[in-house]
N, C-alpha and C positions, 0 to 999 in steps of 0.2 A: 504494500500500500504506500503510496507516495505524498499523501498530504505531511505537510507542513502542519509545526506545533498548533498554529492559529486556524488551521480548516479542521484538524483535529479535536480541538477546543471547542470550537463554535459547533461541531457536530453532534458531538456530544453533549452540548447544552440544548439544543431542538430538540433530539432524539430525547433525551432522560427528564427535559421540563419545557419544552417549547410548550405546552399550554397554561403554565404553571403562572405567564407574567411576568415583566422583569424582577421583580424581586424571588419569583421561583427559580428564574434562571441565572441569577447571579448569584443564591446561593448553593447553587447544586455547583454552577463554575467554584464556586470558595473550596467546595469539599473538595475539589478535582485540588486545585492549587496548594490546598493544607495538605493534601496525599503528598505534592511534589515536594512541599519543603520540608516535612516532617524531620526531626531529629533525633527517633527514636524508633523504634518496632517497627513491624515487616516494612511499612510504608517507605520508611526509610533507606533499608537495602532496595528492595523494586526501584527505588526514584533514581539509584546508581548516582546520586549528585547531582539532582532535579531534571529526569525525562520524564516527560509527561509523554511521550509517548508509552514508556512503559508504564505508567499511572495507568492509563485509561485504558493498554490492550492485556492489563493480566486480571490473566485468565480468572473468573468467577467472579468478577466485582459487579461489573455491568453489564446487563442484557444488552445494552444498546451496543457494545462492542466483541458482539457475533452475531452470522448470523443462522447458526442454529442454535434453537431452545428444546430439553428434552426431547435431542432428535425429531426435531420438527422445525425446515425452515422457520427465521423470525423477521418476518418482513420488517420490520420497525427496528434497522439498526443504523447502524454511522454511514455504513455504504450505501443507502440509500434516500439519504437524505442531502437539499438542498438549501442550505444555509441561507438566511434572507440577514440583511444588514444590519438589524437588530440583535443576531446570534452573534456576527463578527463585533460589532459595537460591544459585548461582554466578554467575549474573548476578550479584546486588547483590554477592557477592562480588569480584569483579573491578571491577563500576563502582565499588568503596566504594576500589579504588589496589591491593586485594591481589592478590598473583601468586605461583604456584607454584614457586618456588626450581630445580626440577631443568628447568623448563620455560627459566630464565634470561632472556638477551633476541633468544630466537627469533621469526624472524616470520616460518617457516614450517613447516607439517608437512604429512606426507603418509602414506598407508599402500601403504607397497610391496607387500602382499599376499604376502612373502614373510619368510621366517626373516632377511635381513640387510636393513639400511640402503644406498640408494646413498649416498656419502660426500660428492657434490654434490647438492643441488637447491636454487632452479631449476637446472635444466643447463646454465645461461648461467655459472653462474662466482662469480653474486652470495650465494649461501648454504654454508656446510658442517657438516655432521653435528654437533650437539650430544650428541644420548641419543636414547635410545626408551621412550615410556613406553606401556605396553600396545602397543596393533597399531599404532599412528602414531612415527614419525621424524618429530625436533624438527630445526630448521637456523639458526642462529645468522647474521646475517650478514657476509661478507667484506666488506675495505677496498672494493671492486669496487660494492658496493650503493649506496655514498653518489654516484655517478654515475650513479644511475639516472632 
């Protein structure tokens, strides 16, 4: 795959919250960017000294970057998507160091599909519930992360 940091960025901010709103979509970008700079657990080796490309394409984090799910094409992923200038406009926003305040320094979300928050994720122990902004649960991580 040939995209550049910034078409990578911006793809995976439509893909995982293009209906979310800019403030859905700037802090799902925040989570990507806290992956990249992390100073601690797994995030920290994957980033190798901040690649976002290896942030967004390892393996298990994001649906949006494959495109099979349980063995079953996933049409809704980075390859298939066309960034409109609002996706690029957060991109360079987040590469330029900015990050969404209510998003903090979460380095994960999820959309539970439902009215609450589960109060862990992952399930292992290593994250807990920060906020919610639009349909995704933000997760901050536990002492537990930096042994990961």
């Amino acid at each position: 795959m040939g995209f550049d940091d910034r078409e990578l960025l911006a793809r995976i901010i439509m893909c995982e919250a293009g209906g979310e709103g800019d403030n859905g979509m700037r802090a799902v970008a925040t989570v990507v960017m806290n992956r990249v700079n992390a100073s601690t657990g797994e995030y920290f080796r994957v980033s190798a000294g901040g690649n976002i490309r290896n942030i967004i394409l390892q393996k298990g984090q994001f649906n949006c970057a494959t495109d099979t799910l349980s063995g079953s094409y996933n049409p809704q992923n980075i390859y298939n998507m066309n960034p409109e200038e609002i996706h690029y406009q957060i991109a360079d926003w987040a590469l330029s160091g900015n990050k969404l305040n209510e998003a903090g320094i979460s380095l994960w979300f999820m959309n539970p599909f439902r009215i609450s928050c589960p109060k862990e994720f992952p399930y292992n122990g290593t994250g807990t519930l920060h906020t919610r902004i639009v349909n995704h649960c933000f997760y901050i991580p536990t002492p537990l992360y930096d042994n990961t």
